[in-house]
N, C-alpha and C positions, 0 to 999 in steps of 0.2 A: 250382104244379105244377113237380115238377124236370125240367131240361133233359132229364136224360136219360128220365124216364116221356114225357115231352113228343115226344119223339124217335122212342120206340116207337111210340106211340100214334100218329103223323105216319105212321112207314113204313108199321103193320099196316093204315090206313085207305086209304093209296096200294095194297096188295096187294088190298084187298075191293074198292075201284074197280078195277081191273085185271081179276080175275076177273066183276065184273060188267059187264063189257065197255064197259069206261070209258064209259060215259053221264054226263051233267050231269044235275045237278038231285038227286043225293042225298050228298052233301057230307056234309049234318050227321046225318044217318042210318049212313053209315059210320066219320065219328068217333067217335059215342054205341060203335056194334059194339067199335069197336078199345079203346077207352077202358074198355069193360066186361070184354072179352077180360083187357087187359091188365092191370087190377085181377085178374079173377079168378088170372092167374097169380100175384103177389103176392099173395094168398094163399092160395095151394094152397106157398106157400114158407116162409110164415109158421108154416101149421099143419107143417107138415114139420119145424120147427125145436124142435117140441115145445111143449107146453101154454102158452096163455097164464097168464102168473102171478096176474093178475087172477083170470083162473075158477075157478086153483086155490082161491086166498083164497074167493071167493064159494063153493065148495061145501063149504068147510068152517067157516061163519058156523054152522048148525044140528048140528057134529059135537062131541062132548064133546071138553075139552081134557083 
């Protein structure tokens, strides 16, 4: 994991404890959140940068060269 996703994923699980009114006891339930969150944003940034080259490849395996 890099420092810095590591980092994200640390603050955005502090923020869901927070609003969840700091209670104990669900730790690793708001890591999993922040951790899924913060993949999703990576890639919603990915796809935003344009087609992966790979799928290109792959949908033109059945296309006449």
């Amino acid at each position: 994991m890099t420092d810095d996703r590591e980092s994200r994923i640390r603050d955005r699980a502090f923020e869901l404890w927070q609003q969840e009114g700091s209670l104990d006891g669900r730790s690793l339930g708001q890591w999993l959140q922040a951790e899924k969150e913060i993949d999703e944003e990576k890639d919603e940034v990915v796809s935003e940068d344009g087609p992966n080259p790979i799928s290109l490849n792959e949908d033109r395996k059945g296309a006449p060269n």
